[in-house]
C-alpha positions in Angstrom: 104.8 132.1 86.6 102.8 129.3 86.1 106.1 127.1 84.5 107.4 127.9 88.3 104.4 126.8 90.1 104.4 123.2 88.1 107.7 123.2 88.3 107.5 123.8 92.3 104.4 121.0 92.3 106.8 118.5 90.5 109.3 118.7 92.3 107.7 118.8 95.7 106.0 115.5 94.4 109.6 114.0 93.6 111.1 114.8 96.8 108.2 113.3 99.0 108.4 110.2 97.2 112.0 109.9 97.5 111.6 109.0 101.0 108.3 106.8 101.0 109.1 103.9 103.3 108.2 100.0 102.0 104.8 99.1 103.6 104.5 95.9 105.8 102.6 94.5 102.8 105.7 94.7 100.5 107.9 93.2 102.8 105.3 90.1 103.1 105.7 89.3 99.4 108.7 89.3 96.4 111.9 89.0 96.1 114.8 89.8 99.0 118.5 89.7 99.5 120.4 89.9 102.9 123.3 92.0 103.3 126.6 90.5 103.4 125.4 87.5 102.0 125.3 87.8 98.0 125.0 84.0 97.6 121.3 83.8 98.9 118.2 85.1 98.0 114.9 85.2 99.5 111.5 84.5 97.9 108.1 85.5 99.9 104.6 84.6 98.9 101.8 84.1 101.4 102.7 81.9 104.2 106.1 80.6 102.2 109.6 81.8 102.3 112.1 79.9 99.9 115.8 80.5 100.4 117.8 79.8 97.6 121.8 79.6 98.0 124.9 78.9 95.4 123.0 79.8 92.2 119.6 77.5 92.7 121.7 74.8 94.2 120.5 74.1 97.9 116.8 75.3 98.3 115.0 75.8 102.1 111.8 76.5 102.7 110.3 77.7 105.5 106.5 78.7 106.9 105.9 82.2 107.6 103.5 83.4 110.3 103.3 86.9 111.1 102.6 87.3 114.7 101.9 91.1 113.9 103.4 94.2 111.7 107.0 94.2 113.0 107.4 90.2 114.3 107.3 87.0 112.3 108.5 83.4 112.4 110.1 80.7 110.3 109.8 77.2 110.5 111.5 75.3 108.3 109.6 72.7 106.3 111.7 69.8 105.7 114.5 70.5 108.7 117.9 68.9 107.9 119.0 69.1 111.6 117.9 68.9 115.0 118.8 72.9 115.3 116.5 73.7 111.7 113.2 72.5 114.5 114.0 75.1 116.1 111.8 78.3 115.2 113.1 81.8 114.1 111.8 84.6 115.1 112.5 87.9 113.2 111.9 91.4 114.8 111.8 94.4 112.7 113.6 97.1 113.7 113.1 99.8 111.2 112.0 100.2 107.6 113.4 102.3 104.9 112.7 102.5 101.3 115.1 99.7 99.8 114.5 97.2 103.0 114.3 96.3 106.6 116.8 96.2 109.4 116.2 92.8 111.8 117.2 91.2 115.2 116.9 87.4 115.0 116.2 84.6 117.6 116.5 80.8 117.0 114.5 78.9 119.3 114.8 80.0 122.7 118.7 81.0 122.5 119.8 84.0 124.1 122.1 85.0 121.0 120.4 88.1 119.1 121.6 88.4 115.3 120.8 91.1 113.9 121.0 92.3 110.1 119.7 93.8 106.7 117.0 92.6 104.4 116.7 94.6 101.1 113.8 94.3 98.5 114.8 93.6 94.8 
């Protein structure tokens, strides 16, 4: 009886973590990809987002500012264009366990883009 009740415990344990969500804190820092684009990956740490493409050959990197749990902006550091001036502003939509899902704004556009940020 007491195999069933660990047993029961264990598993109980398993399942519940199974669906743990990531916290706003691990989506502030590590390592990300974007769905649909395999060529780019993300790297977060503190107030800096760095944007690698084509296997480490073109690098951006942006300023992050968190504006509060679901809402932050990008700013790119060394724009190559006029449009790269403009700011991004990301809205969180939901949060699972492997990522986030997003609607994006450049500037003060009226086109909404919205994707999927996973956590490697």
């Amino acid at each position: 009886m007491r195999k069933i009740g660990i047993l029961f415990l264990l598993f109980t344990v398993l399942a519940c973590n199974d669906d743990k969500k990531l916290t706003i804190q691990e989506l502030k820092e590590g390592t990300f990809a974007i769905e649909g684009e395999p060529d780019v990956m993300i790297i977060r740490k503190d107030t800096l987002q760095i944007e690698k493409y084509k296997n480490d050959v073109e690098i951006d990197s942006f300023s992050i500012k968190w504006l509060n749990d679901s809402i932050y902006t990008l700013k790119a550091i060394r724009p190559k264009t006029i449009i790269d001036t403009d700011i991004i502003t990301y809205k969180i939509k939901e949060i699972d366990k492997n990522g986030y899902t997003f609607e994006s704004v450049i500037g003060k556009s009226n086109y909404v883009q919205e994707g999927r940020i996973y956590k490697k």
